[in-house]
C-alpha positions as CSV (number, residue, x, y, z in Angstrom):
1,X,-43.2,-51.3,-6.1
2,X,-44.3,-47.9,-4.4
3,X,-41.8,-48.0,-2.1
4,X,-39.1,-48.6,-4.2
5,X,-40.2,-45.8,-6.3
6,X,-39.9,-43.4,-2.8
7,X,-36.6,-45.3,-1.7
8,X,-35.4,-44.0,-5.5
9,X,-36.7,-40.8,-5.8
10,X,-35.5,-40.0,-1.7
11,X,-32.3,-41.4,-3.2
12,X,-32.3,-38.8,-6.1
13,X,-33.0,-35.6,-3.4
14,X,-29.9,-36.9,-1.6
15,X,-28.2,-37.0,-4.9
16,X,-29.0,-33.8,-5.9
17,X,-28.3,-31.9,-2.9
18,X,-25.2,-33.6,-2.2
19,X,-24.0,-32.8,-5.8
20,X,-25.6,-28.8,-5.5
21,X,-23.4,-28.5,-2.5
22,X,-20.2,-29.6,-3.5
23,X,-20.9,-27.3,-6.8
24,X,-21.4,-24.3,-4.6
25,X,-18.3,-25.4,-2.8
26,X,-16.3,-25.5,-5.4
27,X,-17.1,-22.3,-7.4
28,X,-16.9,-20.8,-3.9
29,X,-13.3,-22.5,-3.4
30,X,-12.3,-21.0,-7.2
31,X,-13.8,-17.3,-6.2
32,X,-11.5,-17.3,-2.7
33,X,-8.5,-18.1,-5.6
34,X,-9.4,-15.6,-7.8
35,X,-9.5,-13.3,-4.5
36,X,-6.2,-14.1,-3.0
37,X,-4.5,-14.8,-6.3
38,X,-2.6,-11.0,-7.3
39,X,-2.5,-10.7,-3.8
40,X,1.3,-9.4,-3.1
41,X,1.7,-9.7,0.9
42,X,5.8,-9.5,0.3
43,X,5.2,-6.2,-0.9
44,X,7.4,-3.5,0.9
45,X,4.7,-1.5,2.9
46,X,3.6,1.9,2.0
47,X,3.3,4.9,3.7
48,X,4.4,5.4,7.0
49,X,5.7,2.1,8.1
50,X,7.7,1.0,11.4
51,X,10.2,-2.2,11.1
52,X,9.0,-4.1,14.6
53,X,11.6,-7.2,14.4
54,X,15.6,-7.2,14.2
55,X,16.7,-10.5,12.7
56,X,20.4,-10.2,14.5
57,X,22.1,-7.4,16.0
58,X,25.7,-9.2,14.8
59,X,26.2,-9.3,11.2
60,X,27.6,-12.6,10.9
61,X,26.5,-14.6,14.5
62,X,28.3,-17.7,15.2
63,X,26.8,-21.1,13.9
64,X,26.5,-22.2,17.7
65,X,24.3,-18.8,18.7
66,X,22.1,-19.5,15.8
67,X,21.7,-23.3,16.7
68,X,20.4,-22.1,20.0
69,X,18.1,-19.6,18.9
70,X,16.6,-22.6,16.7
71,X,15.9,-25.1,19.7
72,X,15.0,-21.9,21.8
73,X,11.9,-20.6,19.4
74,X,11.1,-24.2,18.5
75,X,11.1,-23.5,14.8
């Protein structure tokens, strides 16, 4: 009977710390949405910002040119 008392209450520390941690990991999971969530990255920049890439430098490139450049970058 004394060890099935131990085997339970062992049982019960398990318990509880599993359940504590996935609590903690949830609120902390809600907090990193609450963070991110107004978080506007499509924004245009401010201040003094530099445009580093050029889609195309044709305004309308040919369906075959932009089939290449597909299987080229691997996208």
């Amino acid at each position: 009977m004394l060890s099935f008392c131990r085997a339970v209450y062992h049982t019960l520390k398990v318990f509880i710390l599993f359940v504590t941690c996935t609590v903690l990991f949830y609120y902390g999971m809600m907090w990193l949405h609450e963070e991110y969530q107004n978080y506007h990255r499509y924004d245009e920049p401010k201040g003094t910002a530099v445009k580093v890439s050029n889609t195309s430098q044709a305004s309308n490139p040919e369906w075959l040119d932009r089939l290449l450049l597909f299987y080229l970058s691997g996208e």
